[in-house]
C-alpha positions in Angstrom: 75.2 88.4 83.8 73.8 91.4 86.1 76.2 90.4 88.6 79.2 90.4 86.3 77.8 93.8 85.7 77.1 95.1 89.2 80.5 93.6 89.9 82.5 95.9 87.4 80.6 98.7 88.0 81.6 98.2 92.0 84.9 97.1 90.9 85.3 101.0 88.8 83.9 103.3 91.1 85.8 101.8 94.1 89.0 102.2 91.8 87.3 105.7 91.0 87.5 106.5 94.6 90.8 105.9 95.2 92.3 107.1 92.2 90.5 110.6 92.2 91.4 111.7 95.6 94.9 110.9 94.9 94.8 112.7 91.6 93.3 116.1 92.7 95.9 115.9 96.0 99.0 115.7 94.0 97.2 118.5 91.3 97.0 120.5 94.9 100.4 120.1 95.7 101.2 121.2 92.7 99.6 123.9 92.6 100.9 125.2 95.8 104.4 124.5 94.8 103.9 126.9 91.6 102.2 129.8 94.0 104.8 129.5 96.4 107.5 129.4 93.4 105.9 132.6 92.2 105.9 134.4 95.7 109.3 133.2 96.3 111.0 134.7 93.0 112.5 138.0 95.0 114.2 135.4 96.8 115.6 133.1 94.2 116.5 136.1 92.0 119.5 136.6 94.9 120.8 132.7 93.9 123.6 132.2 91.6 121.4 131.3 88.4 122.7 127.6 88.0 120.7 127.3 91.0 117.2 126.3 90.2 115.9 128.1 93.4 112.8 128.1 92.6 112.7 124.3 92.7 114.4 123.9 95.7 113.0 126.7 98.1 109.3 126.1 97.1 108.8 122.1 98.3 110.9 123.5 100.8 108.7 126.3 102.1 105.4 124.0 101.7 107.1 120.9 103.9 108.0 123.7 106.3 104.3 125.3 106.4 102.8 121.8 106.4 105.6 121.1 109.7 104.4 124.4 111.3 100.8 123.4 111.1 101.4 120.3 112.6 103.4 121.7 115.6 100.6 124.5 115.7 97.8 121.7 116.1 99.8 119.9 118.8 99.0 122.6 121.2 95.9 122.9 122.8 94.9 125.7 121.4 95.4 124.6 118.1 93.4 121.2 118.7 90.7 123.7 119.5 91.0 125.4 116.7 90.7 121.7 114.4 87.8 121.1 116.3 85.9 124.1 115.6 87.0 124.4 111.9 86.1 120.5 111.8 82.6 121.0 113.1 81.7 123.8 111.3 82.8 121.5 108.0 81.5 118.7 108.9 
C-alpha cells in the first residue's frame, strides 16, 4: 500500500512540475501582451476603430522583441552577455 502511495504522490508532483511551469509562462505572456497593449494605445488610437489594434499590434510587438533578442544573442557579444547574466543567476 506505501508504494501505491509513494507512487501517486511521484505520479502528482511530476504532473505538478510540468503543469506549473507551463501555467505561470502562458500567465507571463499574458501579461506582457496587456502592458504592451497599454503602451501601444497612442498607436492604435490612429486605426480605424473596427480594427482591434490593440490585439493585433501587441503579440505583434512581443514576437518581434522576443526575434530581436534572439538575433541580439547570436552575436558574440550578446552570447557574452547570456553568459554573464547566466552566471550571475545561476
Amino acid at each position: 500500500m506505501s508504494k501505491d502511495r509513494r507512487s501517486f504522490g511521484a505520479t502528482l508532483m511530476a504532473g505538478i512540475l510540468v503543469v506549473v511551469p507551463v501555467y505561470l509562462g502562458v500567465l507571463l505572456l499574458l501579461k506582457a501582451t496587456k502592458t504592451l497593449a497599454d503602451l501601444m494605445k497612442p498607436v492604435t488610437a490612429l486605426l480605424p476603430a473596427w480594427l482591434p489594434g490593440d490585439q493585433i499590434l501587441a503579440p505583434l510587438l512581443l514576437l518581434a522583441i522576443c526575434f530581436l533578442v534572439g538575433v541580439a544573442i547570436g552575436t558574440s557579444a550578446g552570447r557574452d552577455i547570456e553568459k554573464r547574466i547566466e552566471h550571475s543567476l545561476f
